[in-house]
C-alpha positions in Angstrom: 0.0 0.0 0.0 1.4 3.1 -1.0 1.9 6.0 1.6 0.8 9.2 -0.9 0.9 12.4 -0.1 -0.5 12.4 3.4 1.3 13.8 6.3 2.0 12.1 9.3 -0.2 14.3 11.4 -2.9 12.7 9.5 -2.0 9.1 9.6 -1.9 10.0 13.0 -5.5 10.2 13.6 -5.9 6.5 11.7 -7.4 8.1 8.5 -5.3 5.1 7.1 -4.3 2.0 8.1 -0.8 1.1 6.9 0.5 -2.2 6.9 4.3 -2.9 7.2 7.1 -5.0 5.3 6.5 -7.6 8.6 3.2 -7.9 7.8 1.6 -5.8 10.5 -0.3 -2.4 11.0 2.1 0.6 11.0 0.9 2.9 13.9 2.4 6.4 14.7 2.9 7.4 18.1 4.1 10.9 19.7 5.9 11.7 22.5 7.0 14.9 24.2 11.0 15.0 24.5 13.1 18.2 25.2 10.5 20.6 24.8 9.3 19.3 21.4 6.6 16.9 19.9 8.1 14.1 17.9 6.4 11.7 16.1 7.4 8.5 14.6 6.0 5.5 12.8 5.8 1.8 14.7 5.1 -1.9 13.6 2.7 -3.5 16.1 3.7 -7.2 14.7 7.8 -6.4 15.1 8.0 -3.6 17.0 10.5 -1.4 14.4 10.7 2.0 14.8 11.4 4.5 12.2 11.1 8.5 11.6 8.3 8.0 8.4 6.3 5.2 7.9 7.0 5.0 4.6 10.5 3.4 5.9 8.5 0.9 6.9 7.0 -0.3 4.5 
């Protein structure tokens, strides 16, 4: 499944669900870290973490 031109706010809200390389849903999580959001993609099945989750895929 091909990522497009959505940004990762949006797959944040699970407009879409992504499925990884492993074979399971790609989910992105946020945390709070030195005075910044930051966001990044994660493979419930494998547990691989990654910046987009079009590495992921």
């Amino acid at each position: 499944m091909a990522a497009g031109k959505v940004s990762k706010n949006a797959r944040r809200e699970g407009a879409r669900e992504l499925t990884s390389r492993w074979g399971g849903k790609i989910i992105m999580k946020s945390v709070f870290e030195n005075g910044r959001m930051k966001h990044f993609a994660v493979c419930e099945k494998s547990g691989n973490q990654a910046r987009r989750p079009k590495d992921l895929m």
